[in-house]
N, C-alpha and C positions, 0 to 999 in steps of 0.2 A: 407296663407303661414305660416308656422309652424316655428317657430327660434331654433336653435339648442344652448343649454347652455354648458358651458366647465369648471368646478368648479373647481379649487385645494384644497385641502385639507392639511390645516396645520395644525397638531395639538400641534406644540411646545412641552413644560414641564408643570413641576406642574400637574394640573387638567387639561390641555390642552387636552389629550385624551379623557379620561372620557366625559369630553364634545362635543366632537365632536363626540364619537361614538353616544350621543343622537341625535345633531344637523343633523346626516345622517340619522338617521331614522326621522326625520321632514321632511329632504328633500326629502326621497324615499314617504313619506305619499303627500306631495306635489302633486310629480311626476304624481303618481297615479292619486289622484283624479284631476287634471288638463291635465293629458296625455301631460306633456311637455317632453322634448327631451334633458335629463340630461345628464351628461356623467361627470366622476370626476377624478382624476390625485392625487395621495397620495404623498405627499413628507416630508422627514425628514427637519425640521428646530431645532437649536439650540442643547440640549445635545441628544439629540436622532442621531440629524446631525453627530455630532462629535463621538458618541458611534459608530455610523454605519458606518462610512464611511473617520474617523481620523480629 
């Protein structure tokens, strides 16, 4: 029986992006080669927060 993963994605400020656009290509290379059952949820935290959404 196979587990289903449910990841949120925060990338914050600063370099917080940057990084995480790598860190999802680690997890897609994961995915793959282990055929797990990823599934991820993007959300604004801090000045991205507030830029987007007041």
């Amino acid at each position: 029986m196979s587990k289903n993963y449910h990841i949120a994605v925060l990338p914050g400020d600063g370099i917080g992006p940057e990084v995480m656009t790598q860190a999802l290509k680690v997890l897609d290379a994961v995915r793959n080669r282990f055929a797990m059952r990823i599934t991820t949820s993007h959300y604004d935290v801090g000045g991205a927060a507030i830029d987007n959404h007041g």
